[in-house]
C-alpha positions in Angstrom: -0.8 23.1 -117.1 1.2 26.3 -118.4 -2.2 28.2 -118.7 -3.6 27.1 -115.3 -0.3 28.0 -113.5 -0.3 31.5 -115.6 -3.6 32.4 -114.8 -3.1 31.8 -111.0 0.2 33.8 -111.3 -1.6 37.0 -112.9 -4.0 37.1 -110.4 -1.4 37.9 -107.6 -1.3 41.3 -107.2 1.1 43.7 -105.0 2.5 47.3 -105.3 5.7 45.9 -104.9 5.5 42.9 -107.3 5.5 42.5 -111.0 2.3 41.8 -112.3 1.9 39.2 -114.7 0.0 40.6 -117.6 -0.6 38.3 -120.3 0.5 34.8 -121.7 0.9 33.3 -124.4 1.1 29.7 -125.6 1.5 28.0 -128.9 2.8 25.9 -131.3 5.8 24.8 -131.7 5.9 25.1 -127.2 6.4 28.3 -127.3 6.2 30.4 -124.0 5.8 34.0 -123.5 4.9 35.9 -120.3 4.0 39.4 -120.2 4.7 41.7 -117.6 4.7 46.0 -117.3 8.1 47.6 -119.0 10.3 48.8 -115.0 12.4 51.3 -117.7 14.6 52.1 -114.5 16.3 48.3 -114.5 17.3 46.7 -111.7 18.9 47.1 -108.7 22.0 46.0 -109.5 22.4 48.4 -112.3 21.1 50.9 -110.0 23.8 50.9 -107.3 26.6 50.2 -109.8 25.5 53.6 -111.4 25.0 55.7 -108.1 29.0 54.1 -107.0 30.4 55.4 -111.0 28.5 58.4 -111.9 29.4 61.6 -109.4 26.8 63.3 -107.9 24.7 60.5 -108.3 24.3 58.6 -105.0 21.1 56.6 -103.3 20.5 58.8 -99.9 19.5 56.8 -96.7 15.8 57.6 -97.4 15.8 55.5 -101.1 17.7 53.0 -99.2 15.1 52.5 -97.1 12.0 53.1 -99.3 14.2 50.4 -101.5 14.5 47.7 -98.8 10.9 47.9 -97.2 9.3 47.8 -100.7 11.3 44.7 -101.1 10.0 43.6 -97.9 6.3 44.2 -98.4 6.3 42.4 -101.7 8.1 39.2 -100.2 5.5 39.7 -97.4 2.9 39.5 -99.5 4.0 36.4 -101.4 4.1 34.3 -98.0 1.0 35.9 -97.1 -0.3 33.9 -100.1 1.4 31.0 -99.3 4.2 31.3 -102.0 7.6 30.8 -102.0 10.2 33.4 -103.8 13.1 31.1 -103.9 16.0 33.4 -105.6 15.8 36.8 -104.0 18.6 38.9 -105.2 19.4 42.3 -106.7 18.9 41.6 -110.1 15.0 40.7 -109.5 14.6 43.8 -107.9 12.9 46.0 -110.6 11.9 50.2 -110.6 9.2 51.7 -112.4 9.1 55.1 -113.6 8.9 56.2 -110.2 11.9 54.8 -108.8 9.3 52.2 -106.7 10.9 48.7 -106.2 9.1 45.6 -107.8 10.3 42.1 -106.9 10.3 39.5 -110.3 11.0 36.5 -111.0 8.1 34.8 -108.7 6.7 31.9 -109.1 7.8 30.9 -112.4 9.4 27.4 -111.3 5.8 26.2 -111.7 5.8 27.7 -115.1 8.9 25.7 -116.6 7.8 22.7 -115.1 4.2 22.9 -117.1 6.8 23.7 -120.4 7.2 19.6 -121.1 10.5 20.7 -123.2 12.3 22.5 -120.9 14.4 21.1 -118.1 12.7 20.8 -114.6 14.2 23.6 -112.5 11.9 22.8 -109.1 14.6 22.0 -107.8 16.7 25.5 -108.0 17.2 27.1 -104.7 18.6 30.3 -105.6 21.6 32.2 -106.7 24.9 31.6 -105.4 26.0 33.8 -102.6 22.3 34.3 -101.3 21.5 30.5 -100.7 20.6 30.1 -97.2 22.6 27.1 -95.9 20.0 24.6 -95.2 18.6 24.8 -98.8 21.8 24.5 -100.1 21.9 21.2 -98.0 18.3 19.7 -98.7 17.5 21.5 -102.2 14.7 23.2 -101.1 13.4 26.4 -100.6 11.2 27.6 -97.8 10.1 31.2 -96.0 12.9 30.7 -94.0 15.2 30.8 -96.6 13.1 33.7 -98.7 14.2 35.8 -95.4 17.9 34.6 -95.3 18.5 35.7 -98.8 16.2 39.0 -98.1 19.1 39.3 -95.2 21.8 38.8 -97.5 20.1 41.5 -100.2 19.8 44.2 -97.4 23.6 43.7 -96.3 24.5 44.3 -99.6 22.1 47.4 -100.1 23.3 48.7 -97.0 27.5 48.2 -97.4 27.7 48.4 -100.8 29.2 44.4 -100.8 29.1 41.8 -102.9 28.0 38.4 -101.1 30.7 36.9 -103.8 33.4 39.3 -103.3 34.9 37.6 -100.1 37.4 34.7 -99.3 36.4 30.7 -98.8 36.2 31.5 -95.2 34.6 34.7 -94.7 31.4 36.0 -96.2 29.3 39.1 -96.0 27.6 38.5 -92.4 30.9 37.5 -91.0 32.2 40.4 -92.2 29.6 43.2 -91.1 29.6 41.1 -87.5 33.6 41.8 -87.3 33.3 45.8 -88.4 30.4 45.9 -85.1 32.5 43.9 -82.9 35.1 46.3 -83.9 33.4 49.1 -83.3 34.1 50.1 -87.1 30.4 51.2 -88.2 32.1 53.9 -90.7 33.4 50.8 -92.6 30.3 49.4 -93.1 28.4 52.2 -95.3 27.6 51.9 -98.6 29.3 55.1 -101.2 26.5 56.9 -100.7 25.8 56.7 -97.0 29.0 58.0 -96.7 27.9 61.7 -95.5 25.6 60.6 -92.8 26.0 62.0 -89.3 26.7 59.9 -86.4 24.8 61.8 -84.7 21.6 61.2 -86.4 18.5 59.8 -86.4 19.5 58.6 -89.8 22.6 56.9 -88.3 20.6 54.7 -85.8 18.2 53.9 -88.5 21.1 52.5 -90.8 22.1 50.3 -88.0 19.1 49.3 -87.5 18.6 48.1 -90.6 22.1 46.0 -90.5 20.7 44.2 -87.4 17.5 43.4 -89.2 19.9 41.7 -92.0 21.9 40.1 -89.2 18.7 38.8 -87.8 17.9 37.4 -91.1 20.6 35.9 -91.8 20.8 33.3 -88.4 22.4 30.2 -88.3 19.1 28.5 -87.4 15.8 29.0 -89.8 14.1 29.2 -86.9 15.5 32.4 -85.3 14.7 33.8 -88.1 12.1 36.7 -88.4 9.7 36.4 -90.7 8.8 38.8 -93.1 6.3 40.2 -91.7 8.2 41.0 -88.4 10.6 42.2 -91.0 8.6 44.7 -92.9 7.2 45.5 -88.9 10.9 46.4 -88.0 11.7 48.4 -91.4 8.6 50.5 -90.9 9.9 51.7 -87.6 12.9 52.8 -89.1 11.3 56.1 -90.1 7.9 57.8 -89.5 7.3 60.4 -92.3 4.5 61.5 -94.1 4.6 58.9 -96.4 5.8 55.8 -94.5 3.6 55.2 -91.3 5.1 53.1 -88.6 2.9 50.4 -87.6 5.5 50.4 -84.5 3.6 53.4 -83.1 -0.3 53.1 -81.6 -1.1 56.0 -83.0 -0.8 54.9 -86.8 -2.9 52.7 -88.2 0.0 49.8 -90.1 0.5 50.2 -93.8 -1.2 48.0 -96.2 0.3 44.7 -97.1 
């Protein structure tokens, strides 16, 4: 069962996943998975670095490269008709390059086929990025995949931890408050802090909270999915690199 689930697991394949490379299995049930060496950690460590270390910030265009890489990978895993089930910031992975890869995927399978290990099938996430329905019925869907996605890109985007608040606030309460307010300034992550309100850059950053605010409904189905997501992110910003699929003229970037 491990090595059936293993193989099907190595043979998906995304610029923005982590590719399984190898496995092994053996006596006495020992497990091992093998995956390409990110040697630029996670994105956790990467934000708390750019918000200690001066001079070292993420600018508005890594935040976005960042977000819609996540995006694209999740994408591509529903695409495939699989479920993440605990997207957060410290399965978010960079390669040499600085390119996001999203971990941690399908591996619930994995520990299930491990006859020694404790059943975790029924783990639906990491606190603070549980969407509240699977926190109810104990299972995770695409619905919920996009809520915590939500969650992540509030939290890429202020610079907040979803645990940092009180019993009776959280993260999307709190961003929804700072816009009802009219307090955008208060939303930006340490290093958004130079962008001009006048810019394109600006509208892009809100943007990109709405898109986490439209993740994050109430209701799983008022939810986007994540391929409306990755449709919305694109249009954040036409470069030469990042064609919007929001525009006629460009033909949509691969999945």
């Amino acid at each position: 069962m491990f090595r059936k689930e293993a193989e099907s697991l190595g043979k998906v394949k995304h610029r923005n996943l982590t590719v399984l490379r190898g496995y092994y299995a053996g006596p006495p049930n020992l497990r091992l998975l093998v995956y390409d060496y990110m040697p630029n950690c996670n994105l956790a460590t990467l934000l708390q670095e750019a918000s200690h270390q001066d001079g070292h910030v993420l600018n508005w265009p890594m935040h976005h490269l960042i977000a819609l890489g996540i995006a694209r990978g999740l994408a591509f895993l529903h695409s495939s008709s699989m479920v993440h089930g605990d997207i957060k910031l410290q399965n978010v992975l960079f390669d040499a390059d600085f390119e996001a890869h999203l971990s941690e995927f399908g591996l619930g399978k994995l520990v299930v086929a491990t006859p020694t290990e404790p059943s975790t099938s029924t783990s639906v996430g990491t606190l603070g990025y549980i969407s509240p329905e699977a926190a109810l019925t104990g299972e995770t869907k695409r619905e919920s995949d996009a809520y915590s996605f939500g969650i992540l890109l509030l939290e890429l985007l202020t610079g907040k931890r979803p645990l940092m608040f009180t019993q009776d606030e959280d993260i999307v309460k709190w961003v929804k408050r700072q816009l009802q307010r009219g307090q955008i300034s208060e939303l930006l992550e340490p290093g958004l802090l130079e962008l001009d309100p006048e810019s394109s850059e600006w509208e892009e950053f809100l943007l990109g909270i709405k898109v986490g605010l439209l993740c994050t409904a109430p209701d799983p189905l008022d939810r986007p999915t994540m391929a409306d997501i990755v449709f919305m992110l694109e249009g954040c910003r036409v470069g030469p690199d990042i064609a919007s699929s929001a525009d006629p003229t460009c033909q949509p970037s691969p999945a």
